[in-house]
OpenMM code with the backbone's topology and positions (N, CA, C; nanometers):
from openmm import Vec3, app, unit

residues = "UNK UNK UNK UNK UNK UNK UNK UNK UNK UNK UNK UNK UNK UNK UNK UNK UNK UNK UNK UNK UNK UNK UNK UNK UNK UNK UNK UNK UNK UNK UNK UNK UNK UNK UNK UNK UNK UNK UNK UNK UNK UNK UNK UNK UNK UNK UNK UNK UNK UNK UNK UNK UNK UNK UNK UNK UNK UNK UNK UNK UNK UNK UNK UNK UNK UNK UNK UNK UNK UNK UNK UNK UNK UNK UNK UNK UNK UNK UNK UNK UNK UNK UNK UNK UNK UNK UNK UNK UNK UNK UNK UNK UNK UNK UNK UNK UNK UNK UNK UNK UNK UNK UNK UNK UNK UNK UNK UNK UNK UNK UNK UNK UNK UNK UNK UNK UNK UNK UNK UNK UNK UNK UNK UNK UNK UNK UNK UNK UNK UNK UNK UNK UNK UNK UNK UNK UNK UNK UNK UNK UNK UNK UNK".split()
positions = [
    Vec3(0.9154, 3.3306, 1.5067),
    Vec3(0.7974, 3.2650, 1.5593),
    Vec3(0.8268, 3.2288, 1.7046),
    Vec3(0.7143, 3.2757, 1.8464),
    Vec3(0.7606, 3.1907, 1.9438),
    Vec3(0.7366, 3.1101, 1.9269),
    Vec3(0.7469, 3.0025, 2.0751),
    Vec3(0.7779, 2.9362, 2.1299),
    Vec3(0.6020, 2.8432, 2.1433),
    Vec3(0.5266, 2.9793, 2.1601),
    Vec3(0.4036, 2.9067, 2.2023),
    Vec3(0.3401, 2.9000, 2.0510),
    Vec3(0.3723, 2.9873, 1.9699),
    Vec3(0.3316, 3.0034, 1.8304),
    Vec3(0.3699, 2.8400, 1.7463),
    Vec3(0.4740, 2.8203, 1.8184),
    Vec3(0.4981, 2.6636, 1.7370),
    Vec3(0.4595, 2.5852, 1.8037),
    Vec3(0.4165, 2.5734, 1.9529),
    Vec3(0.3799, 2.4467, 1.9837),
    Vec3(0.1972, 2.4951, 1.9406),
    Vec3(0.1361, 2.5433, 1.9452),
    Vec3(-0.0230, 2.5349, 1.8726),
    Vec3(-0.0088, 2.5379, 1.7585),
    Vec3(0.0847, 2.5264, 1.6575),
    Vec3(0.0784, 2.5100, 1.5434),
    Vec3(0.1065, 2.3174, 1.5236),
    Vec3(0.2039, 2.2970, 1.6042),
    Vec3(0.2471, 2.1807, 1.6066),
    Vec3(0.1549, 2.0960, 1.6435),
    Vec3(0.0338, 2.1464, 1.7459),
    Vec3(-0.0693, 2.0397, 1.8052),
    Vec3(-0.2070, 2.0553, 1.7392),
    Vec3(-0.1872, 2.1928, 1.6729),
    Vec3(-0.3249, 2.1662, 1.5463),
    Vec3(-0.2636, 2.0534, 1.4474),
    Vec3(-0.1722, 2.0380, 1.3864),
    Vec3(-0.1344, 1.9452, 1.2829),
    Vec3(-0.1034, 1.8400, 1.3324),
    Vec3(-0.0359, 1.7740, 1.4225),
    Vec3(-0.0957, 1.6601, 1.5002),
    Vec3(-0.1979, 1.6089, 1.5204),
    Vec3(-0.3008, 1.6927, 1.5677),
    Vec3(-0.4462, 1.6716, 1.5549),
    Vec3(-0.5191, 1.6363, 1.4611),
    Vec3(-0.4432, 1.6427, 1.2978),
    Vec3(-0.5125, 1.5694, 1.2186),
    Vec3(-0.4370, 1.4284, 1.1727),
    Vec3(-0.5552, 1.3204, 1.1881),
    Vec3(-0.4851, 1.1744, 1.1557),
    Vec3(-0.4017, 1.1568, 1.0476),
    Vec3(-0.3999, 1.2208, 0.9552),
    Vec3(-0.3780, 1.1720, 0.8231),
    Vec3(-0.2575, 1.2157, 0.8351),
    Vec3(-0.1965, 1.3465, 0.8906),
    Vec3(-0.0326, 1.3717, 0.9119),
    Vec3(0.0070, 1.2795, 1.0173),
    Vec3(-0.0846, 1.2797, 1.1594),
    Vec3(0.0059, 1.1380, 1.1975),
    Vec3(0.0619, 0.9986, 1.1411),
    Vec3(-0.0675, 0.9749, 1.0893),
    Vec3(-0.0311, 0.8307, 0.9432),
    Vec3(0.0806, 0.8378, 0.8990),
    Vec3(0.0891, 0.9815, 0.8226),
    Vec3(0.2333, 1.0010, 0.7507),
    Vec3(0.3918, 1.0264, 0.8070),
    Vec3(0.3765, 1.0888, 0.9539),
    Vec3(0.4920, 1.0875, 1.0682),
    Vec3(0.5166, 1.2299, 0.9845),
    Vec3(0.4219, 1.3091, 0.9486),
    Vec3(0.4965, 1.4401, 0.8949),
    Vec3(0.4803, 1.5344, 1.0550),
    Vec3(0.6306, 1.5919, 1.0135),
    Vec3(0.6654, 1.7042, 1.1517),
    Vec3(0.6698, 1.8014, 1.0447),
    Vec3(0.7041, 1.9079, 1.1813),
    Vec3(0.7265, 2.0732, 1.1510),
    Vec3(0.8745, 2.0918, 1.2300),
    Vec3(0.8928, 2.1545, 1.1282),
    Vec3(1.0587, 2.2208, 1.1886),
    Vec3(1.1041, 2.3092, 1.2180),
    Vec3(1.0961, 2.3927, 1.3232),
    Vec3(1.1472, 2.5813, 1.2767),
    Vec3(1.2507, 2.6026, 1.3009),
    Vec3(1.3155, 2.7100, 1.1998),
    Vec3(1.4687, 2.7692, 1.2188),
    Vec3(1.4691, 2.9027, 1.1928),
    Vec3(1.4501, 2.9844, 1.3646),
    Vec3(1.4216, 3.0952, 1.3400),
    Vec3(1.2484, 3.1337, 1.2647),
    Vec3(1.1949, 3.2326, 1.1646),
    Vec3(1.1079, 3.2269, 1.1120),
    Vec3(1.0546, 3.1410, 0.9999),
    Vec3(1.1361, 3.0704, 0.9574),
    Vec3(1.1195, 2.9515, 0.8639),
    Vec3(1.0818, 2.8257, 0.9075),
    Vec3(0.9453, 2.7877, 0.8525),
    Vec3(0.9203, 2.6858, 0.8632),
    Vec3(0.8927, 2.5544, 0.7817),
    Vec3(0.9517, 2.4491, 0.8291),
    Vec3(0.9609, 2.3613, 0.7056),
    Vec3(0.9384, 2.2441, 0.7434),
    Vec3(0.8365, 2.1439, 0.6733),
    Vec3(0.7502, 2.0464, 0.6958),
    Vec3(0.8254, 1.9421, 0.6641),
    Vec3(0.8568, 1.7986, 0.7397),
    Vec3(0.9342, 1.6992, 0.6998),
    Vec3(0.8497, 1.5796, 0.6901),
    Vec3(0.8678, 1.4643, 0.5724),
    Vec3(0.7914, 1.3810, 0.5677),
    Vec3(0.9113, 1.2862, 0.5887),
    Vec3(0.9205, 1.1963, 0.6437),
    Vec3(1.0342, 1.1391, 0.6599),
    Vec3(1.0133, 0.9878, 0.5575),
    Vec3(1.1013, 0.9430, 0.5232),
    Vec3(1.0745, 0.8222, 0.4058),
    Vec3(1.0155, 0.6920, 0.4803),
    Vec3(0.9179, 0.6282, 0.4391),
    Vec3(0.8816, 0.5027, 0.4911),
    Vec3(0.8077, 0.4361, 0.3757),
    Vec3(0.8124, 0.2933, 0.3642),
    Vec3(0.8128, 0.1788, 0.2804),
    Vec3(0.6942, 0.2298, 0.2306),
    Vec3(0.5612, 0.2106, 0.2955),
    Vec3(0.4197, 0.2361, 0.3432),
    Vec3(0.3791, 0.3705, 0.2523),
    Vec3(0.4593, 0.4403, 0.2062),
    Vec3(0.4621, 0.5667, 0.1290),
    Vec3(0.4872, 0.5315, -0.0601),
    Vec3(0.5490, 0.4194, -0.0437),
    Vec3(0.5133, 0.4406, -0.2081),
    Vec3(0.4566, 0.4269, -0.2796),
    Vec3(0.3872, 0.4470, -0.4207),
    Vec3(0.3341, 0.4001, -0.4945),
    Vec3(0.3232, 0.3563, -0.6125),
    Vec3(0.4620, 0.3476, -0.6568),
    Vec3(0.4778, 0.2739, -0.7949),
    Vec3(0.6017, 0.2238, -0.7287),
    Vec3(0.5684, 0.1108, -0.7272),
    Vec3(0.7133, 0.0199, -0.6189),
    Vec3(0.7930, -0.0087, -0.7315),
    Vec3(0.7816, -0.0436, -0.9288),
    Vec3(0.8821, -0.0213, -0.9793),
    Vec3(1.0120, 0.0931, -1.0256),
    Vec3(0.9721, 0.1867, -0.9399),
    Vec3(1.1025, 0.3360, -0.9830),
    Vec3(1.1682, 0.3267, -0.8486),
    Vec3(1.1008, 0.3228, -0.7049),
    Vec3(0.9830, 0.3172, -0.6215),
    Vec3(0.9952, 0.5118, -0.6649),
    Vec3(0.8801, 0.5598, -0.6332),
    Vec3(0.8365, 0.6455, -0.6334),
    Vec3(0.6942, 0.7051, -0.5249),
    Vec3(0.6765, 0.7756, -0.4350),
    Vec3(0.6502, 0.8295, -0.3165),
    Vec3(0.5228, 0.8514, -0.3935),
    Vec3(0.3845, 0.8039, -0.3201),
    Vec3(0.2464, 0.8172, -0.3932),
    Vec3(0.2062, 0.9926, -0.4396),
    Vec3(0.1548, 0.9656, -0.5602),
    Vec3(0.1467, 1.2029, -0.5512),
    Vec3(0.0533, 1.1945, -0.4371),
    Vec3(-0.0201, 1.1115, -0.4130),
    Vec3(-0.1485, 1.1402, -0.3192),
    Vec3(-0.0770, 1.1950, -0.1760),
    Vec3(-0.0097, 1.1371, -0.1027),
    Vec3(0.0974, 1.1848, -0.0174),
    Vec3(0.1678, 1.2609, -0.0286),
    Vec3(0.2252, 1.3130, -0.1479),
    Vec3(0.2884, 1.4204, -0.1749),
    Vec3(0.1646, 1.5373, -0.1769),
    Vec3(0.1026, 1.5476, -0.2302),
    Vec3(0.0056, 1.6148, -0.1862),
    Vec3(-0.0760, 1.7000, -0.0779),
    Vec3(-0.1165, 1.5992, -0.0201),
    Vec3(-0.1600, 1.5911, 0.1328),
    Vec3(-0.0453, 1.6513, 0.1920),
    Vec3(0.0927, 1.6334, 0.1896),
    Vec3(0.1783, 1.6800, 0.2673),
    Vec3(0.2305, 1.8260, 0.2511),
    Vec3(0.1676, 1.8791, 0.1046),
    Vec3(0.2227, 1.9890, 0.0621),
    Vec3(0.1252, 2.0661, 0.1453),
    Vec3(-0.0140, 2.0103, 0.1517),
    Vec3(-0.1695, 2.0779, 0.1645),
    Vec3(-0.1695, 2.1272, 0.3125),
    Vec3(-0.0862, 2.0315, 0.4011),
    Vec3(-0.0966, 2.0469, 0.5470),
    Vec3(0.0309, 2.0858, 0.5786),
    Vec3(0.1232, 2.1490, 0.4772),
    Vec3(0.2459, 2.2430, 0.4743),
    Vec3(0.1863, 2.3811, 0.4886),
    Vec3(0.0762, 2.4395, 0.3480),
    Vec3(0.0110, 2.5456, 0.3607),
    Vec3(-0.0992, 2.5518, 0.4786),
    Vec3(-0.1289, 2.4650, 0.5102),
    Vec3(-0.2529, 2.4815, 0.6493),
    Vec3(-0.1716, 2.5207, 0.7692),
    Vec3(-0.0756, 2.4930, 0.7962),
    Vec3(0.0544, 2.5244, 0.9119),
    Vec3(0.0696, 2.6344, 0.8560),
    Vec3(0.0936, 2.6878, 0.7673),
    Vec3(0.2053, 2.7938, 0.7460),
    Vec3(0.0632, 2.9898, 0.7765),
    Vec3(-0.0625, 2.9650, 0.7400),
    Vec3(-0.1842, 2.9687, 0.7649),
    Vec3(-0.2113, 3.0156, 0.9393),
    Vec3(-0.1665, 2.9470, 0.9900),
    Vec3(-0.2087, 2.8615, 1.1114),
    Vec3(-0.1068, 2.9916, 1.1812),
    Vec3(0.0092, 3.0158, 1.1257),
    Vec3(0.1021, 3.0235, 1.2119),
    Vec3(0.1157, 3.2180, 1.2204),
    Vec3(0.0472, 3.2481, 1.0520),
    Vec3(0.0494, 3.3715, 1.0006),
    Vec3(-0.0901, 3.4073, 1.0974),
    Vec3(-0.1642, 3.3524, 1.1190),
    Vec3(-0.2908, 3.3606, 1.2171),
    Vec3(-0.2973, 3.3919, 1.3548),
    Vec3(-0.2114, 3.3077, 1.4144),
    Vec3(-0.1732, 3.3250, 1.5161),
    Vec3(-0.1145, 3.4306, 1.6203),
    Vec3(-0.0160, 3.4235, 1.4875),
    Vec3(0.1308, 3.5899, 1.5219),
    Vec3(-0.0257, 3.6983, 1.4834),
    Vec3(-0.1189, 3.7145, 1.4293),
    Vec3(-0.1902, 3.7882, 1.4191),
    Vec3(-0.3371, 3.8126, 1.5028),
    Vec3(-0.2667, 3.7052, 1.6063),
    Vec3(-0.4015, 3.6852, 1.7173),
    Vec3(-0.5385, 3.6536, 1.6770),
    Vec3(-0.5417, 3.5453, 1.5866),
    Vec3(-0.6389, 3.5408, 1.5417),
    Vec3(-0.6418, 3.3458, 1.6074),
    Vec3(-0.7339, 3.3191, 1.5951),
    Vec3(-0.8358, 3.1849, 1.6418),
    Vec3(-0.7311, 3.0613, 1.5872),
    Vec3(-0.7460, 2.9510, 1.6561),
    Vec3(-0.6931, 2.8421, 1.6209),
    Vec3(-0.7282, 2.7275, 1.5383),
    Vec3(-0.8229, 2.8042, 1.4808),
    Vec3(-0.9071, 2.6670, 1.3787),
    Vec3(-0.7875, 2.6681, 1.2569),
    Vec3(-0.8151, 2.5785, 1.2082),
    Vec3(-0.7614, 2.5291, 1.0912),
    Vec3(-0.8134, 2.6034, 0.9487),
    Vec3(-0.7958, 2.6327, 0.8443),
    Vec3(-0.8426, 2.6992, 0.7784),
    Vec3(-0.8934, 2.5626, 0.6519),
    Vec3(-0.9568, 2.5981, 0.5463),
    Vec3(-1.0498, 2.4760, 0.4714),
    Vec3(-0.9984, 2.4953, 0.3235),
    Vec3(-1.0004, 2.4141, 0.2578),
    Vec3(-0.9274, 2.4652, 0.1706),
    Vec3(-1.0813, 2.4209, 0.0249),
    Vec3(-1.0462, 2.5761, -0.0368),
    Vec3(-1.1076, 2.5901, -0.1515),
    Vec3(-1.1106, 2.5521, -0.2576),
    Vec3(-0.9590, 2.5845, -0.3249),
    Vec3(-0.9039, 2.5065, -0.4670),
    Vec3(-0.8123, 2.4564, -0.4524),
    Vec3(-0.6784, 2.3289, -0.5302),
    Vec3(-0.6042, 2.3544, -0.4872),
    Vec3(-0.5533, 2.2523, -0.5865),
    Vec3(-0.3951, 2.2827, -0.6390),
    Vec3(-0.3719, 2.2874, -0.7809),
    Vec3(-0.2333, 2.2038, -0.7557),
    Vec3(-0.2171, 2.0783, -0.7851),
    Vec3(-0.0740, 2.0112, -0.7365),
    Vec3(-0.0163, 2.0161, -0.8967),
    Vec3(0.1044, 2.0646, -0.9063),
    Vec3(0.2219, 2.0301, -1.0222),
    Vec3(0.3024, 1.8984, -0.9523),
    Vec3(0.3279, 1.7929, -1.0061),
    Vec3(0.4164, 1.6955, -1.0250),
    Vec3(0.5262, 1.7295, -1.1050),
    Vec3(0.6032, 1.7759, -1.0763),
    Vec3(0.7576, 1.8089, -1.1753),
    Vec3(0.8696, 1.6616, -1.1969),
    Vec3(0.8792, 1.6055, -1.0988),
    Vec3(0.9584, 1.5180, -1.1122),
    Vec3(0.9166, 1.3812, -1.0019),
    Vec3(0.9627, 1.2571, -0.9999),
    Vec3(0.8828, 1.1330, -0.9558),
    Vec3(1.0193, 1.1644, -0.7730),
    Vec3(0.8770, 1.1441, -0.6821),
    Vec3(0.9665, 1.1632, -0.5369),
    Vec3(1.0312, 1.0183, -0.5107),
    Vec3(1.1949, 1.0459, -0.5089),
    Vec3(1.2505, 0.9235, -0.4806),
    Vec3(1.2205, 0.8455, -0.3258),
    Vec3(1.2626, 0.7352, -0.3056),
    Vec3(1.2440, 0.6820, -0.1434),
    Vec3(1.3501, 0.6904, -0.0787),
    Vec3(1.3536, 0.8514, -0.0284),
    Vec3(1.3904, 0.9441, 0.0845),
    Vec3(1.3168, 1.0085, 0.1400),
    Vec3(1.3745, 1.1300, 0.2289),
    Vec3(1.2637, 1.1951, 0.3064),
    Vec3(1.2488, 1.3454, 0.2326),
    Vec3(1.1199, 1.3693, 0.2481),
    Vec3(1.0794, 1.4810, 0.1643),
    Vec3(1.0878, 1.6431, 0.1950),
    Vec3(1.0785, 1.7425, 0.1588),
    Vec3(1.0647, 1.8833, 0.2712),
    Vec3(0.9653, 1.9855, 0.1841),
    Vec3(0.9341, 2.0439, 0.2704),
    Vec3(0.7937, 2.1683, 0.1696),
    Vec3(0.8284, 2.2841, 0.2895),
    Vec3(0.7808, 2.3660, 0.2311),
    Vec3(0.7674, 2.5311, 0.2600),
    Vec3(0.6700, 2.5808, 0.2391),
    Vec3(0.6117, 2.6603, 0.2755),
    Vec3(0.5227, 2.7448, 0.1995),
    Vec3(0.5182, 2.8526, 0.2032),
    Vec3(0.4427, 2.9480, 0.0840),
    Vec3(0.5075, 3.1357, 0.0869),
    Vec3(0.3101, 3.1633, 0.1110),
    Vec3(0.2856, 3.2316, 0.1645),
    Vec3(0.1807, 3.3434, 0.1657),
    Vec3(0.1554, 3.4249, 0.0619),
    Vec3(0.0991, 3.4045, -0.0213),
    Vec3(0.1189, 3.5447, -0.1482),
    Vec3(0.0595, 3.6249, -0.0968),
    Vec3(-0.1089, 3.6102, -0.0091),
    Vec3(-0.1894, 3.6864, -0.0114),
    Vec3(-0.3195, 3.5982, 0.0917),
    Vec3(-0.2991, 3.7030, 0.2194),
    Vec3(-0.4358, 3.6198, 0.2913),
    Vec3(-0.5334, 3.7616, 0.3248),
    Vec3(-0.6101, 3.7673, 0.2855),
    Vec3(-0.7213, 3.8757, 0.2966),
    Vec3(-0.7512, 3.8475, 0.4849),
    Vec3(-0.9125, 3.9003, 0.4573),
    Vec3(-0.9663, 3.8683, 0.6060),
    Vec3(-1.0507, 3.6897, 0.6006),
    Vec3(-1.1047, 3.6791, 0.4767),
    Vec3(-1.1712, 3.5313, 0.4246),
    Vec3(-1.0760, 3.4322, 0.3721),
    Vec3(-0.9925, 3.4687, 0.2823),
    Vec3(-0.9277, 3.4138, 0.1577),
    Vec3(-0.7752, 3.3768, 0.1532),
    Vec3(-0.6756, 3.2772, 0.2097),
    Vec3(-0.5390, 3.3077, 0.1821),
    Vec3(-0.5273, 3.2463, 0.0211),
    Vec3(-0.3999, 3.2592, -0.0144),
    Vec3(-0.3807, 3.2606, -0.1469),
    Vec3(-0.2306, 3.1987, -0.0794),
    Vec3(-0.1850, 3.0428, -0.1138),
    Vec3(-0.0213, 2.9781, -0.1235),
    Vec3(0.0263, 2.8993, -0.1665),
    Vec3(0.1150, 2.9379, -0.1634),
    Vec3(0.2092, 2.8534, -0.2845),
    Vec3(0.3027, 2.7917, -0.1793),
    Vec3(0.3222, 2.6209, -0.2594),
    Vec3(0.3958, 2.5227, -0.1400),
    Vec3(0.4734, 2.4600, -0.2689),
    Vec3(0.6097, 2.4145, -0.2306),
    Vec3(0.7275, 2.3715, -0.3015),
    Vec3(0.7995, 2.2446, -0.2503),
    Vec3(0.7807, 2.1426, -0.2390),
    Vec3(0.8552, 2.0264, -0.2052),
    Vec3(0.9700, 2.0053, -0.2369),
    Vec3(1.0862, 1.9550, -0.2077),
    Vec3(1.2047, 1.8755, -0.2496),
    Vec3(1.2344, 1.7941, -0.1193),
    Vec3(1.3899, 1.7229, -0.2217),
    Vec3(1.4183, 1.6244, -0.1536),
    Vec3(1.5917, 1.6334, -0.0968),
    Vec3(1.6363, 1.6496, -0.2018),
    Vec3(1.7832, 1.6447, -0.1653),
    Vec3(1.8657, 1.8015, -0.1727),
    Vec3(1.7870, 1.8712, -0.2774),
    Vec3(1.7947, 2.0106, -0.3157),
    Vec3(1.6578, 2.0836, -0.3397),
    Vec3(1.6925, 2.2308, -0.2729),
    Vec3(1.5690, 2.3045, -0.2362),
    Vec3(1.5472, 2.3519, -0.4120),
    Vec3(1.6953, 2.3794, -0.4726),
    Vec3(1.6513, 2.4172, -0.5905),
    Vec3(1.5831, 2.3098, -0.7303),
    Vec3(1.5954, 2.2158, -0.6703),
    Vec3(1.5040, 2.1256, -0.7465),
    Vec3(1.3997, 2.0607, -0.7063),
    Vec3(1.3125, 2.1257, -0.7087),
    Vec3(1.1467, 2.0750, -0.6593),
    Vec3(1.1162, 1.9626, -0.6950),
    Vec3(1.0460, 1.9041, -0.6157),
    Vec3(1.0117, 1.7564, -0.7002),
    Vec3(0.8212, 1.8060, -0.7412),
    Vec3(0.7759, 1.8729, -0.6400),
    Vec3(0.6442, 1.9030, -0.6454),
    Vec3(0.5886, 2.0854, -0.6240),
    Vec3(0.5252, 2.0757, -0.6700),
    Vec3(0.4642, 2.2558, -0.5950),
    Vec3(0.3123, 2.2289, -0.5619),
    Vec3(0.2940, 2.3186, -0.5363),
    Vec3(0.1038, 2.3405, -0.4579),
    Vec3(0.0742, 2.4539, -0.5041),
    Vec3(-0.0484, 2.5368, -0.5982),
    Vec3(-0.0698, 2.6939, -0.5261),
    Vec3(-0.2542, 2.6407, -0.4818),
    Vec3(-0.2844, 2.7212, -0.3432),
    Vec3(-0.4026, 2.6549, -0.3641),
    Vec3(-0.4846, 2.8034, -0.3108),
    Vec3(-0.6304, 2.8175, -0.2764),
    Vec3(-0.7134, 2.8817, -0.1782),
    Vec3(-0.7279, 2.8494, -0.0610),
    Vec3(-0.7357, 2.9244, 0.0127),
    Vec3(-0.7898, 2.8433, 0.1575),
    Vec3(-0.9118, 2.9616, 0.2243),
    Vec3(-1.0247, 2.8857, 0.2532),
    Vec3(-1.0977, 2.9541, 0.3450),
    Vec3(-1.0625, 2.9760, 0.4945),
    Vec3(-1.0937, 3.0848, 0.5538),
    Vec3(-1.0089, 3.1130, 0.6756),
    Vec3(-1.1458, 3.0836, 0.7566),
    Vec3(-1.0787, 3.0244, 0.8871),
    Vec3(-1.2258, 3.0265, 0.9751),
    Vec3(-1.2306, 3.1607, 1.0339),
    Vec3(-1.4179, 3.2108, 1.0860),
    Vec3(-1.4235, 3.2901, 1.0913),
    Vec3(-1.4577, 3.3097, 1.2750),
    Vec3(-1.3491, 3.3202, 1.3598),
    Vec3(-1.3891, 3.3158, 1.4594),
    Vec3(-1.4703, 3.4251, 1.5624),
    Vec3(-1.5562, 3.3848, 1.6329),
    Vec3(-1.6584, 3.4345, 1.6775),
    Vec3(-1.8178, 3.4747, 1.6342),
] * unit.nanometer
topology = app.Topology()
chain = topology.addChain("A")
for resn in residues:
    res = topology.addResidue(resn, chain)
    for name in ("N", "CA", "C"):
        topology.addAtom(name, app.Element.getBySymbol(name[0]), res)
């Protein structure tokens, strides 16, 4: 991914409040990109395990696949809108401890209308997910 490919990816997702709220960044290493939610008090929601709200886990997986979207768009010269999302299907596998979180997301399948992705959260190990995503997304249609 360049250089300019990550900073318009980085300032579309900035641009929405609800990831600033959360202090979620983007990280790249090489072509991999990986979304960090970093741990804060303000994030939990069952303060007896403590355990990280799903609603935030969520949202963070959702604007993991909207970046990842964003970025497959881009490298493809296509428009900078944000894409909308259609369906979108959260698994809870295990309760997110109060640390900082990480997601990915894979592309299965983005037509010319339609992407199709799957997003995977963890925390301490990639091979133990705490959460997944697969969702739809409508693509904007520019021009």
């Amino acid at each position: 991914m360049s250089e300019s490919t990550a900073a318009d990816v980085l300032a579309a997702i900035a641009g929405v409040p609800y990831a600033r709220f959360l202090g979620l960044r983007l990280e790249l290493a090489g072509d991999e990109m990986t979304a960090v939610l970093p741990f804060q008090q303000s994030l939990i929601g069952n303060p007896v395990l403590p355990a990280i709200h799903g609603g935030v886990l969520g949202a963070m997986m959702e604007m993991t696949a909207l970046a990842q979207i964003a970025v497959a768009r881009h490298a493809a010269g296509d428009g900078g809108k944000l894409a909308k999302p259609i369906d979108v299907t959260v698994e809870y596998l295990r309760s997110g401890r109060p640390v900082d979180t990480y997601a990915r997301a894979t592309l299965k399948r983005m037509g010319r209308r339609i992407a199709n992705v799957h997003v995977e959260a963890w925390q301490q190990s990639r091979s133990a997910p705490i959460a997944a995503l697969h969702g739809h997304f409508l693509l904007p249609h520019d021009g």
